[in-house]
N, C-alpha and C positions, 0 to 999 in steps of 0.2 A: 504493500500500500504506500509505503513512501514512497520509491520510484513514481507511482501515479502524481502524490502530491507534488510532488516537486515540480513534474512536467506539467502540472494542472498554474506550479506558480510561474513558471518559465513562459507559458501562451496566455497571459489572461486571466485565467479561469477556466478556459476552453480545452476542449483537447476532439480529437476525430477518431472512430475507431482504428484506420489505419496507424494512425501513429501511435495507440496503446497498443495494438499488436506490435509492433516494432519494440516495445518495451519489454514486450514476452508477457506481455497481459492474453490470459487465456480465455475462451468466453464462458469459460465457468468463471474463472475470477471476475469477468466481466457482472456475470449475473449479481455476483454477490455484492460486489463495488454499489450497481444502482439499486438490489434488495437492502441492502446500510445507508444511502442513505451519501455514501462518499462521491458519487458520483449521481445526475442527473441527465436522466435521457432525455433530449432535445426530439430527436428524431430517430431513426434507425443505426445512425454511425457518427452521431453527435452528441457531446454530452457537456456540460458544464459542472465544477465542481461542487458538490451540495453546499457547502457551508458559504459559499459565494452565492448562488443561489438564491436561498431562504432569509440572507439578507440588505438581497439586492431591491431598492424601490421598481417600481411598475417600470419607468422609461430605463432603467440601468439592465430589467432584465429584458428589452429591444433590443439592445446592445451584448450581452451576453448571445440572447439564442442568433442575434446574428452572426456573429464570429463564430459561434460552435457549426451552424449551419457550413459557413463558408469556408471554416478547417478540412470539412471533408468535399464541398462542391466545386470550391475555387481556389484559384491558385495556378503554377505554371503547368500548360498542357491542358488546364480545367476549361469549359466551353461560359461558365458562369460568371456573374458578377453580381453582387447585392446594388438593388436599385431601392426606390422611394425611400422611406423613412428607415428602411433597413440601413441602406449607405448614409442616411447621416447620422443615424444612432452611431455607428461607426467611428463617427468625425465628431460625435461631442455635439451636433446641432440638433435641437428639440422639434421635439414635433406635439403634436393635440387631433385627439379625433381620426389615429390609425386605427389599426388591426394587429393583433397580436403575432400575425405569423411573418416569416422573415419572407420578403420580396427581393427575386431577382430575374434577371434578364440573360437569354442568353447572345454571346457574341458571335458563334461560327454563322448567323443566318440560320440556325435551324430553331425551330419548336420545341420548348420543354414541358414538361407534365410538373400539372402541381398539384396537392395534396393537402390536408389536415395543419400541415407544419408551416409549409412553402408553397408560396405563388410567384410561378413563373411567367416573365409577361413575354410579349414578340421582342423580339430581338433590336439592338441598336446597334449602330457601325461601333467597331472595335474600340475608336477613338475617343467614345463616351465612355471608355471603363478605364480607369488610372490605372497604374501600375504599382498602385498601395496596397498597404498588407493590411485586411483582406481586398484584392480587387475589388474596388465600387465603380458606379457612376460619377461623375462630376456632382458635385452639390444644387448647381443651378439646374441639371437634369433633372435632379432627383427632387428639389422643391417641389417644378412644375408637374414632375407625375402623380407626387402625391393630390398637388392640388386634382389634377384630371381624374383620378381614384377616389378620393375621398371629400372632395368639393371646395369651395373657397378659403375658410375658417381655417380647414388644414394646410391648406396650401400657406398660405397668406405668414400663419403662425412660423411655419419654418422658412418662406422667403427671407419673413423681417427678421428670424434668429440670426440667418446666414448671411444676410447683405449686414445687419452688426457686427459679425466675428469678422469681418474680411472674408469668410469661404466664397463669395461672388460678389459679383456687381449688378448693376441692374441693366450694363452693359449685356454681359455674361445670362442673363436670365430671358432678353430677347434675342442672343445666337441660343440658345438651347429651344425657345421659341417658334423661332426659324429651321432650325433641324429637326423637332423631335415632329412624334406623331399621337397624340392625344384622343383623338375620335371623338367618342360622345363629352369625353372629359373638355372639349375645347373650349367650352364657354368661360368653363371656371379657371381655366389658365390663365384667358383674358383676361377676368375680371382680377385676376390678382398680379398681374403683369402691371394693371393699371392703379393699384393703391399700393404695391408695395413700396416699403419704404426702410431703411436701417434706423431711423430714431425711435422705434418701439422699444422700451426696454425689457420689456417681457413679454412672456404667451399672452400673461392675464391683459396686459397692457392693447397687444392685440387685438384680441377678444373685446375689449371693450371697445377697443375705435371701429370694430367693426360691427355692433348694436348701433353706435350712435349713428356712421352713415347707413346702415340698412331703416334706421326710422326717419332719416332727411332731415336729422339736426346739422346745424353748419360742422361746416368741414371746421375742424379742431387744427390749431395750431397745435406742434408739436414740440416737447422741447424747448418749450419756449424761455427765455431771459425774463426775469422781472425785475425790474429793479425799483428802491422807492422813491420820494420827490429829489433826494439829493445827488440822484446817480448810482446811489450805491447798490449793489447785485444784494436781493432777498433769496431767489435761487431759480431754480430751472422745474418747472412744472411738466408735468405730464401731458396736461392737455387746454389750451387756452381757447376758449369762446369770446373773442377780445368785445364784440357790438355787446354781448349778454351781461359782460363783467364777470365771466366766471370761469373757474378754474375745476378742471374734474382731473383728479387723481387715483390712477390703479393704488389698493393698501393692501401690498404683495408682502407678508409678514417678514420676508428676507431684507426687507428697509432696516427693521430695527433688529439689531445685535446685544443692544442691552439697554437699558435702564436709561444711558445719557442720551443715546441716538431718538428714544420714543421722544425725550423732553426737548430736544434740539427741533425737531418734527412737528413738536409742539408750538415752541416758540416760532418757527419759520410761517407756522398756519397764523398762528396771531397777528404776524404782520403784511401777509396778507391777506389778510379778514380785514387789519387798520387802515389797506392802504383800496377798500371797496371794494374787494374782489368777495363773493362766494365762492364760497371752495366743498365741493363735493367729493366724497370719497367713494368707492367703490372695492368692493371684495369679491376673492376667488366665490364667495357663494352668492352674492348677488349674480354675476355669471350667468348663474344654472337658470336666473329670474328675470332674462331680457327687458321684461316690462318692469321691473322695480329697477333697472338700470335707468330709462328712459324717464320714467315717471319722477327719480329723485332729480335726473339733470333738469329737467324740464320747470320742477318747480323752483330750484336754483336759477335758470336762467330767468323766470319771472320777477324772482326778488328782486335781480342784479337790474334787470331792466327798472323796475317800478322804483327803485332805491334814484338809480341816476338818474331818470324820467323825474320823478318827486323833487331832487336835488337843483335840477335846472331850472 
């Protein structure tokens, strides 16, 4: 069983059945590794190690069954390559509103069979799968399939991750655009070819700007500067409604790290509360409540107007 751990710390977490037979792992020993508990069957010839496993989060284990997948399907000689959210699980770029199984593509031109685990799409020119470990797609490919698979939201989520990290451009997002093939997914590639943007700071953040244009509130400044009468910077806001006077902020709990950041958070909201602005907050669980999204900016935006309106 050490030989396994070891090779399990050496890849990942990951490991392919070919490479534990190479260890001298027998498939009795095999059986008993995933009857213990020490190893985890992904698929027929993919395993990750249990103790990584069981306490890996939801999007960590994307990333895990993807590599274990692509230990035994891809690689040199291999005809595969992990595509949509599976390649950028891979890259560390988030995704919202996939599917659990690992996606990929194949590169010789021909058709692959998918299953319970794996969804294999048609094929792309060779030139969309990197020469990274594990073989992926390009990132800006692999955003817009997701959008075309999964619809705007998902797309959109991991455009704005990946045009923030540097993995594309928005360059880079219309040549994948231009090359790829989408089908019925086309609409939604579109539509997120045309809102994406890298000053999202998060999925939630996302997610949120994309309730407010699906209900035809003004397009939100992003990231915007505030400063107050004397020039001096208050901070950078998430989302600015500048005619409305209001300010709507994602409250993605990763803000605050302790005790002083809530109260800095605090103080920064009092002074722009002093300096006229309503400031609306919004949470991962409002999210799930489109309309309590809509319904709080909305009567924020009425304050903010009838405060300045009253004022003049």
């Amino acid at each position: 069983m050490e030989v396994v751990i070891a090779h399990l710390a050496a890849h990942g977490g990951v490991a392919s059945g070919v490479g534990l037979r190479a260890l001298g792992v027998t498939p009795s020993q095999l059986t008993t590794l995933v009857r213990s508990g020490v190893l985890v069957r992904i698929r027929r010839d993919s395993f990750v190690g249990g103790e990584v496993w069981r306490s890996a989060a939801p999007w960590e284990r994307l990333d895990l069954s993807a590599r274990a997948v692509a230990a035994s399907l891809c690689g040199p000689g291999k005809p595969h390559a992990l595509s949509h959210h599976s390649s950028l699980a891979v890259r560390g770029i988030g995704s919202f509103g996939v599917d659990g199984r690992v996606h990929l593509v194949r590169t010789d031109g021909q058709r692959g069979r998918s299953d319970d685990v794996v969804k294999v799409h048609p094929p792309v020119p060779s030139e969309w799968a990197t020469g990274t470990d594990p073989p992926s797609v390009e990132p800006a490919l692999a955003c817009l399939q997701v959008a075309g698979s999964f619809g705007v939201v998902a797309g959109l989520v991991s455009s704005d991750i990946a045009l923030r990290q540097g993995a594309t451009t928005m360059e880079g997002l219309h040549h994948a655009h231009r090359e790829g093939s989408f089908g019925h997914g086309a609409p939604s590639v579109r539509t997120v070819l045309e809102h994406a943007t890298g000053l999202s700071g998060s999925a939630g953040e996302t997610r949120c700007r994309w309730i407010m244009l699906e209900a035809g509130l003004p397009i939100p400044e992003l990231q915007a500067m505030i400063c107050d009468d004397d020039g001096d910077l208050v901070g950078y806001v998430d989302f600015l409604l500048r005619e409305a006077w209001t300010i709507v902020e994602f409250d993605g709990a990763l803000k605050y790290g302790s005790a002083q950041d809530l109260m800095a958070e605090k103080w920064r909201e009092d002074r722009l509360r002093a300096l006229g602005y309503e400031v609306v907050r919004i949470t991962w669980e409002d999210l799930a409540h489109p309309e309590r999204v809509i319904a709080k900016i909305r009567a924020a935006m009425a304050r903010g107007l009838a405060r300045h309106t009253t004022s003049v």
